[in-house]
MDAnalysis code that builds the backbone (N, CA, C; Angstrom):
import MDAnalysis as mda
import numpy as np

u = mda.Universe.empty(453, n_residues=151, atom_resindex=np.repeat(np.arange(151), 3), trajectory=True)
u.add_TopologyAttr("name", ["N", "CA", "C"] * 151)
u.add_TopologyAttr("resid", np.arange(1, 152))
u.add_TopologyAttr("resname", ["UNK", "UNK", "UNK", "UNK", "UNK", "UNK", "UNK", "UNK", "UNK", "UNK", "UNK", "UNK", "UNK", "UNK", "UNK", "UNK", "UNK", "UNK", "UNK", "UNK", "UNK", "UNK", "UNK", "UNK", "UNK", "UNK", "UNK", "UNK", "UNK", "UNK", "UNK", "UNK", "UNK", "UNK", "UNK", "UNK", "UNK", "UNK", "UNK", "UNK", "UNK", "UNK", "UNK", "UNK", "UNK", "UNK", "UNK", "UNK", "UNK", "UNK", "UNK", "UNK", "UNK", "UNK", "UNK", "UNK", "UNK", "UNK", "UNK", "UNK", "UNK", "UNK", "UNK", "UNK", "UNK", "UNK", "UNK", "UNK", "UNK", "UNK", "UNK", "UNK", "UNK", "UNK", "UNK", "UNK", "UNK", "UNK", "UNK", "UNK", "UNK", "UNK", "UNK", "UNK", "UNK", "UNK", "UNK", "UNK", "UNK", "UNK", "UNK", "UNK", "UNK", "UNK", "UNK", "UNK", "UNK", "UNK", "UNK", "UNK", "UNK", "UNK", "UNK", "UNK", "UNK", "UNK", "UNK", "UNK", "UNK", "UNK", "UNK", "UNK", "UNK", "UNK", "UNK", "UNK", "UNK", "UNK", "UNK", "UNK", "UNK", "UNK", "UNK", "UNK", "UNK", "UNK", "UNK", "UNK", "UNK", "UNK", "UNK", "UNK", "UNK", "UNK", "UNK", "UNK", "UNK", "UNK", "UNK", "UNK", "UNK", "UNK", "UNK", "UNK", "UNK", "UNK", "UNK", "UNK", "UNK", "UNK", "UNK"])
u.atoms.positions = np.array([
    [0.852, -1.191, 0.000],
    [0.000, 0.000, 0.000],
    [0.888, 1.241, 0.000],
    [0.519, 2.477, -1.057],
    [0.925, 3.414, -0.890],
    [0.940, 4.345, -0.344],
    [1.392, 5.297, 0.679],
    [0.719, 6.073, 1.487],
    [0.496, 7.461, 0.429],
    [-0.874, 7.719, 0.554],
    [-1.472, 8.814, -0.054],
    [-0.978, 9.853, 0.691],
    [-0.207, 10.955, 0.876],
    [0.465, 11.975, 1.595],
    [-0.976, 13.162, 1.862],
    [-1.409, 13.112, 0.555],
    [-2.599, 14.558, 0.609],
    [-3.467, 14.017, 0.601],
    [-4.469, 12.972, 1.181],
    [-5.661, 12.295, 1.993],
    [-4.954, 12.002, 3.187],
    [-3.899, 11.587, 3.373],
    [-3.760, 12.000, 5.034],
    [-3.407, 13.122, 6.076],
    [-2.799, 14.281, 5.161],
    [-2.653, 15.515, 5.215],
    [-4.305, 15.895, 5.734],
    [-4.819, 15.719, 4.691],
    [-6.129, 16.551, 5.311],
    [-6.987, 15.594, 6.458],
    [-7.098, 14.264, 6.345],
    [-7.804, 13.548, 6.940],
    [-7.372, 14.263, 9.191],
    [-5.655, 14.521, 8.623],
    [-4.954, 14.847, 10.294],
    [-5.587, 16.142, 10.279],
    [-5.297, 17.239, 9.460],
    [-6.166, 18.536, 9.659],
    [-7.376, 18.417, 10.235],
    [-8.182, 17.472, 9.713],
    [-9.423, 17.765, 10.310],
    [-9.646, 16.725, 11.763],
    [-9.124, 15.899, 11.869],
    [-9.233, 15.515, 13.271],
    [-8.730, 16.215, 14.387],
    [-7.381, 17.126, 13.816],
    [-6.864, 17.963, 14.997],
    [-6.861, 19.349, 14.826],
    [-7.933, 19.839, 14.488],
    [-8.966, 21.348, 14.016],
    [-9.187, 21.496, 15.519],
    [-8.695, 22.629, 15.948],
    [-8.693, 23.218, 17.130],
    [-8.196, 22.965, 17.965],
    [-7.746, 21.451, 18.075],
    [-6.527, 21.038, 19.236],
    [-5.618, 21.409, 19.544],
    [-5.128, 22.236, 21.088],
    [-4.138, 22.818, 21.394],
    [-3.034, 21.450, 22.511],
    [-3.645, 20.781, 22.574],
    [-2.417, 19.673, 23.411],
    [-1.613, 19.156, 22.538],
    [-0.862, 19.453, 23.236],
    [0.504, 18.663, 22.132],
    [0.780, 17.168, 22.494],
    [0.210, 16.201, 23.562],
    [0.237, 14.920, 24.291],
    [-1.190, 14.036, 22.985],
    [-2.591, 15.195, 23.190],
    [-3.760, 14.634, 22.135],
    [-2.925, 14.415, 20.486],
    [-2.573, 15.126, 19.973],
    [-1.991, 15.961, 19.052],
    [-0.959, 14.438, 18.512],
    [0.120, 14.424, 19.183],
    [0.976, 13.667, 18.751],
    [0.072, 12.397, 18.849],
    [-0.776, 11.483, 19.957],
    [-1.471, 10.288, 19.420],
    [-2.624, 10.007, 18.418],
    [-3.198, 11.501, 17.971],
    [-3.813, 11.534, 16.614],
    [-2.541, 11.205, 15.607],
    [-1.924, 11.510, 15.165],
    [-1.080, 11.834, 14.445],
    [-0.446, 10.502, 14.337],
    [0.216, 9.452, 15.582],
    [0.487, 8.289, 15.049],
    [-0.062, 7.556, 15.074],
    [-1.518, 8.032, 15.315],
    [-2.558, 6.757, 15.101],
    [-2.829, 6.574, 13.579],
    [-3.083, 7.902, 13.413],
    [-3.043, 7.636, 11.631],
    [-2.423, 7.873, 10.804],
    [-1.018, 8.239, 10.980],
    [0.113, 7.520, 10.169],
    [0.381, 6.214, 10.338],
    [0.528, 5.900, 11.649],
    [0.613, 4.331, 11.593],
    [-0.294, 3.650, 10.618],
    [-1.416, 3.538, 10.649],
    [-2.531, 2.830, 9.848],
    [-2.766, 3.092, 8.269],
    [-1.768, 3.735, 8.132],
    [-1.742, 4.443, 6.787],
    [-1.011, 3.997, 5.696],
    [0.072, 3.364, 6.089],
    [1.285, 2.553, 5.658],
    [1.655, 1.424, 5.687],
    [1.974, 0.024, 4.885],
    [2.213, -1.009, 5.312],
    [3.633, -1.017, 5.792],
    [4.574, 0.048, 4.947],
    [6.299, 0.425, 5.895],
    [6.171, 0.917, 7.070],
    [5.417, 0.799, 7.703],
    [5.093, 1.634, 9.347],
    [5.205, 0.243, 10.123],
    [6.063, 0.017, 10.862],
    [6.108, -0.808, 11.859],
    [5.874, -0.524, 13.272],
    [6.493, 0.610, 13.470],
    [6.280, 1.431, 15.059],
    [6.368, 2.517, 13.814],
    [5.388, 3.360, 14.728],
    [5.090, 5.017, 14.724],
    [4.683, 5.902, 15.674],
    [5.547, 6.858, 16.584],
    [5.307, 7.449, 17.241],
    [6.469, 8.488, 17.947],
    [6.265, 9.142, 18.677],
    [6.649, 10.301, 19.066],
    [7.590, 10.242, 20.431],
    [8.890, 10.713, 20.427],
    [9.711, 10.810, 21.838],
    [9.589, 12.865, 22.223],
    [8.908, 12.505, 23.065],
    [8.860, 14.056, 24.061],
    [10.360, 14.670, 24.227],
    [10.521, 15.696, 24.571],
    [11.707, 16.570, 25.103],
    [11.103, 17.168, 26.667],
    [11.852, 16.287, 27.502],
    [11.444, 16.353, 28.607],
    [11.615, 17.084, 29.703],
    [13.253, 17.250, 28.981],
    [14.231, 17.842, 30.006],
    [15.398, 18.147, 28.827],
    [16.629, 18.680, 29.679],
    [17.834, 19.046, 28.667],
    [18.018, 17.882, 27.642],
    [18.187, 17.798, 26.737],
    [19.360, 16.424, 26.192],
    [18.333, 15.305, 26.228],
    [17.073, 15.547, 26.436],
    [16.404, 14.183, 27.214],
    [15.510, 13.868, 26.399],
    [14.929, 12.454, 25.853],
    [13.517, 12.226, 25.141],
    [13.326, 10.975, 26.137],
    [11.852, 11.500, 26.366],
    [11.037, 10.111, 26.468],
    [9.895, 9.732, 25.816],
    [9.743, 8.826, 26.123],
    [8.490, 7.679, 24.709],
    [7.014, 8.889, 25.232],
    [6.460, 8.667, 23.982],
    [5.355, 9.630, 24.138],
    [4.171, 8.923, 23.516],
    [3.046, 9.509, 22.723],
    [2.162, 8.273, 22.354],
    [2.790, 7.783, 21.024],
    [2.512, 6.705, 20.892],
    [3.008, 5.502, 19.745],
    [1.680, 4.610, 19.731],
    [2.259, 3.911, 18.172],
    [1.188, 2.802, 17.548],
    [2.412, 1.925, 17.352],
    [2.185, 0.229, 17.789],
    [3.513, -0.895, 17.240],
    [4.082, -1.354, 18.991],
    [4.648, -2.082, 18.664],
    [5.192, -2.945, 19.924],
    [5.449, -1.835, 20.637],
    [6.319, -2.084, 21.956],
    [6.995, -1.192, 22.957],
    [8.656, -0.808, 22.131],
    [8.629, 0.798, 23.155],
    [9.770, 1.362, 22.583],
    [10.461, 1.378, 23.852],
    [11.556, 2.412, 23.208],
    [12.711, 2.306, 24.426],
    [11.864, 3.388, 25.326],
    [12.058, 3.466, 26.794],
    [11.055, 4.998, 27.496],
    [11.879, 5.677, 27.575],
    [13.527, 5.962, 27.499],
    [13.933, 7.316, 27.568],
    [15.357, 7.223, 26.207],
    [15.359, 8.463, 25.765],
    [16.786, 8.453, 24.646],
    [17.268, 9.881, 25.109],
    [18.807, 9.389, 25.179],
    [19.626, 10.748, 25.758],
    [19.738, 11.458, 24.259],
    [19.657, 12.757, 23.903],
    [20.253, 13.615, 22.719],
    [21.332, 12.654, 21.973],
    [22.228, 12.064, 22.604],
    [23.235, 11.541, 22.709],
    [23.462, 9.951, 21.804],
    [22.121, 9.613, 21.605],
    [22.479, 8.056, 21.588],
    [21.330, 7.976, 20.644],
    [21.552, 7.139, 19.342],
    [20.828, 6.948, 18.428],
    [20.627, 7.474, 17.148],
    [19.212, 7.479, 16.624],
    [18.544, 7.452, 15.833],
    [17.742, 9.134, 16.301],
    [17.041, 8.428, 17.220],
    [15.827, 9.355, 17.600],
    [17.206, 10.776, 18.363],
    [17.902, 9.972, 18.966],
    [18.404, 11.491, 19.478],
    [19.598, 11.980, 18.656],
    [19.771, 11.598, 17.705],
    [20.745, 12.456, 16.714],
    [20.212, 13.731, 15.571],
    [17.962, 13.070, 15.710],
    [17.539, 13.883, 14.917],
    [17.443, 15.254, 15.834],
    [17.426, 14.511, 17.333],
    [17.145, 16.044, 18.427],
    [18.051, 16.795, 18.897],
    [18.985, 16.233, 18.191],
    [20.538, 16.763, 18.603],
    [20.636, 17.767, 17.637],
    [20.450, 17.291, 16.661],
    [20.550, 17.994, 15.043],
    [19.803, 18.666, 14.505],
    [18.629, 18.733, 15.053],
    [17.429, 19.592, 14.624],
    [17.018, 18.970, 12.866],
    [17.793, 17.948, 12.630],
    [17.253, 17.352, 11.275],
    [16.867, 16.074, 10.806],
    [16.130, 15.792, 10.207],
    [15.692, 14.437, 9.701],
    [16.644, 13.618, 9.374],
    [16.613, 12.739, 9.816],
    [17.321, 11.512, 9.656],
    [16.574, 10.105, 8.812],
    [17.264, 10.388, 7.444],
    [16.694, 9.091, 6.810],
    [17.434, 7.870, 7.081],
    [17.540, 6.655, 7.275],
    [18.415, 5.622, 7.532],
    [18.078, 4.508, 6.845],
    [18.577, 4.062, 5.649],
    [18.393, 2.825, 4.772],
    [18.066, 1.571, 5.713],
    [19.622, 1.215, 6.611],
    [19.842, -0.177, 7.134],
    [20.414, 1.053, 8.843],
    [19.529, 0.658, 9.699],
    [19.904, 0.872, 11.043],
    [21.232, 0.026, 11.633],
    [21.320, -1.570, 10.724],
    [22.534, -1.602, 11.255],
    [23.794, -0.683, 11.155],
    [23.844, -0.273, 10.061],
    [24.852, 0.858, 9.564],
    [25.191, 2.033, 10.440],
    [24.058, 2.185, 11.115],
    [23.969, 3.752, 11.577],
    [24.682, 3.578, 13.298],
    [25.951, 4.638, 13.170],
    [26.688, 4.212, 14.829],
    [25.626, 4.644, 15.707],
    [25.558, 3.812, 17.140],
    [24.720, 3.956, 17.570],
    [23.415, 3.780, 17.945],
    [23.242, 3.200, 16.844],
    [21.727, 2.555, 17.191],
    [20.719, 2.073, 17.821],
    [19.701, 2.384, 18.334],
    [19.875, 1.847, 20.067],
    [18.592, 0.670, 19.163],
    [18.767, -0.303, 19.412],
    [17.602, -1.616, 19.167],
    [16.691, -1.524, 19.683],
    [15.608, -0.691, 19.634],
    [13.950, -0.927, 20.457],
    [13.563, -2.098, 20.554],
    [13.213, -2.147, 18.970],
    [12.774, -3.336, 18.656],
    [13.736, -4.393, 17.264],
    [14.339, -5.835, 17.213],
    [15.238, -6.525, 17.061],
    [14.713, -6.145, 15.214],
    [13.386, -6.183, 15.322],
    [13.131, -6.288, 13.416],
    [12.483, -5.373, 12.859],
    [13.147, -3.942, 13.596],
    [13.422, -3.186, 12.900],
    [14.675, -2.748, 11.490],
    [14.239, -2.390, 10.345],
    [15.445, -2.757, 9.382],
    [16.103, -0.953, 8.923],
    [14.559, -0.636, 9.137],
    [15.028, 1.126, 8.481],
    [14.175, 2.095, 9.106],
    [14.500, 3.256, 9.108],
    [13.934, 4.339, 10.008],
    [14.103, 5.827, 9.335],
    [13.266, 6.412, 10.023],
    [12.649, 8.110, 9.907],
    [12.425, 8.335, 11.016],
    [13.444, 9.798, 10.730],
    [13.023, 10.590, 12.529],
    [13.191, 11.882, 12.033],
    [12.001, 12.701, 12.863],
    [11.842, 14.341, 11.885],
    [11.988, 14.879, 13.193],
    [12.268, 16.233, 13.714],
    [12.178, 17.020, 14.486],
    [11.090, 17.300, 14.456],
    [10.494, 17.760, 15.695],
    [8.788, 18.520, 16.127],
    [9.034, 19.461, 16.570],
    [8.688, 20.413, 15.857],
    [8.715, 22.434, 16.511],
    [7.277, 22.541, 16.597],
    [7.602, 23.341, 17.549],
    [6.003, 23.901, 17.854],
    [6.297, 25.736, 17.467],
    [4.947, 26.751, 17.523],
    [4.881, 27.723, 16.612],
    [6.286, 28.693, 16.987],
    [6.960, 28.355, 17.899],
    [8.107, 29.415, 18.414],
    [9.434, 28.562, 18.121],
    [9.380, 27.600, 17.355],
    [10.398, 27.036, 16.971],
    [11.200, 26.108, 17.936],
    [10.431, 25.905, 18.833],
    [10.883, 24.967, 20.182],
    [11.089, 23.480, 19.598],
    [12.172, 22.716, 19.941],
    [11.905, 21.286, 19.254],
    [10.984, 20.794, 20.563],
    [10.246, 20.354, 20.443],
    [9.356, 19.895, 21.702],
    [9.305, 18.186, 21.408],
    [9.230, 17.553, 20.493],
    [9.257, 15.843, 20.025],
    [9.967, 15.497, 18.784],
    [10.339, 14.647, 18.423],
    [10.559, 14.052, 17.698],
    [9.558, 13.135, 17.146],
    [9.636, 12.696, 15.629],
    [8.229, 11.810, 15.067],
    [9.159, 10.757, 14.808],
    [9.173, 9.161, 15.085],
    [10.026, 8.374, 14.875],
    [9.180, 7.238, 13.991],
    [9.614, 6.346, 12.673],
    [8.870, 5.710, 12.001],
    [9.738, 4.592, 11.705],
    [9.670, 3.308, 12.268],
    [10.636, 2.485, 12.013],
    [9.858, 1.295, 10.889],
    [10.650, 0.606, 10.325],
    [10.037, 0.028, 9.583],
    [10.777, -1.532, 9.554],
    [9.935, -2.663, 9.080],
    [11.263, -4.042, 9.222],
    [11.234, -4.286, 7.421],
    [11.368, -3.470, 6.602],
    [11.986, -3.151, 5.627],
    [12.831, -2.892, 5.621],
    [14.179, -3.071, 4.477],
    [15.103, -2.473, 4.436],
    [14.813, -1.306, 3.456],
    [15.417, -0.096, 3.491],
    [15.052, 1.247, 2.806],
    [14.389, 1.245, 2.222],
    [13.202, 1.693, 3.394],
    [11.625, 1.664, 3.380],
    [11.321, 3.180, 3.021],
    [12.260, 3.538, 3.442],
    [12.005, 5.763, 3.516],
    [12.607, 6.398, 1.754],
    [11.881, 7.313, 1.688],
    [12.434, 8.428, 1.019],
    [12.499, 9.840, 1.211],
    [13.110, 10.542, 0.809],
    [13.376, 12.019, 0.670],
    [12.035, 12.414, 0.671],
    [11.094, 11.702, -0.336],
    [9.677, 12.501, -0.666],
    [9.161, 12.063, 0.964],
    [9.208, 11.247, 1.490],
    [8.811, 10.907, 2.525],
    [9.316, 11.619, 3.433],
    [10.119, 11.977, 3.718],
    [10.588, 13.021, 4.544],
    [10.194, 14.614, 4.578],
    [10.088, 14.975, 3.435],
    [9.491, 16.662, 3.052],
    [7.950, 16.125, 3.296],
    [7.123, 15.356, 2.899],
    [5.550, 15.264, 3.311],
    [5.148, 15.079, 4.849],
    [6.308, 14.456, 5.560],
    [5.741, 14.142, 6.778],
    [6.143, 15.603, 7.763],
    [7.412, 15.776, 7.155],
    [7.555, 17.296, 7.921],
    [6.619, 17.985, 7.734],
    [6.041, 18.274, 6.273],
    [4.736, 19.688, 6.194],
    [3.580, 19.104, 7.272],
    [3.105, 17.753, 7.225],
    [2.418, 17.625, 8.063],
    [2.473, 17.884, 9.722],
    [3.662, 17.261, 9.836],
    [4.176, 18.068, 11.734],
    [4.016, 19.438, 11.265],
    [4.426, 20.263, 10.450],
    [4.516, 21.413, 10.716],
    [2.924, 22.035, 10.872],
    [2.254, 21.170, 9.914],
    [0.793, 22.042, 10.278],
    [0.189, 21.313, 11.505],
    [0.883, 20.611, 11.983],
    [-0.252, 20.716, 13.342],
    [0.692, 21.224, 14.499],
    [1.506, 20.739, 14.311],
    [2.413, 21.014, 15.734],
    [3.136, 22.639, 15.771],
    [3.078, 22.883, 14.151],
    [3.228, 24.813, 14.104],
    [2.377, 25.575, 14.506],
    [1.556, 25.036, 14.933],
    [0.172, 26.767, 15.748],
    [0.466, 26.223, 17.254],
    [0.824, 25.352, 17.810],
    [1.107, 25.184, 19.473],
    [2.069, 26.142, 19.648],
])
C-alpha cells in the first residue's frame, strides 16, 4: 500500500482542528500515520522532557525504548541535530539503540512547535530495508509542521 500523503494531510487537519495539546496531538497523528502505511512498523513520538532528554510519548507498534539521551541513536541524533534523519539499514547507523530486534530502516523528523521549540521528535521504524524516502521526509515534515506549528 501506498501512502497517499494529501488524503492524510487533510484527513490529520481535520481531526486535529482546534486542538491545542501537544500529548492529544501527537497520538492523533500516530494513530493515523501508523494505519496508513504497510512500511510503518512502530510510529510514534519521543517528548523533550528535560535538557538532552527524550522520552516515549504516544506511539502505535510494539513497545519502545522509554527514555533516549540527545546523545544516543537514531531518535536522538535527529534532536541533537534539529534534522531528519533518513536511515536505509539501522545496522549501519553508529549507535543505534535496538527498540525493537526487526526493525530494518527508520525516519526521525524534528517537532517544533509555533516558536520554533523542538518539543518531540516523530520516529517511524520500519522491518523493511530502505523503506524511507526524501519525498517521505518533506511530506511528513509539512504535516508536523501544520499541526504542531500553531502550538
Amino acid at each position: 500500500m501506498s501512502l497517499d500523503y494529501t488524503t492524510v494531510a487533510k484527513t490529520i487537519a481535520a481531526l486535529t482542528e482546534g486542538e491545542s495539546d501537544a500529548v492529544a496531538l501527537m497520538a492523533t497523528v500516530a494513530c493515523e500515520l501508523h494505519h496508513s502505511d504497510d512500511r510503518f512498523d512502530w510510529t510514534g513520538f519521543y517528548r523533550v522532557v528535560a535538557p538532552e532528554l527524550l522520552k516515549i510519548g504516544p506511539y502505535q507498534g510494539g513497545h519502545g525504548c522509554l527514555q533516549i539521551p540527545f546523545s544516543r541513536g537514531v531518535c536522538g541524533a535527529a534532536a541533537r541535530e534539529g534534522a531528519v534523519q533518513l536511515v536505509a539499514d539501522v545496522e549501519a547507523f553508529p549507535g543505534h539503540i535496538a527498540c525493537a530486534t526487526s526493525t530494518r530502516s527508520e525516519i526521525v523528523l524534528p517537532v517544533w512547535n509555533a516558536d520554533h521549540v523542538l518539543i518531540a521528535v516523530l520516529d517511524i521504524d520500519s522491518d523493511q530495508p530502505d523503506a524511507f524516502t526524501q519525498d517521505d521526509a518533506d511530506q511528513l515534515a509539512a504535516i508536523l509542521a501544520q499541526v504542531f506549528g500553531r502550538i
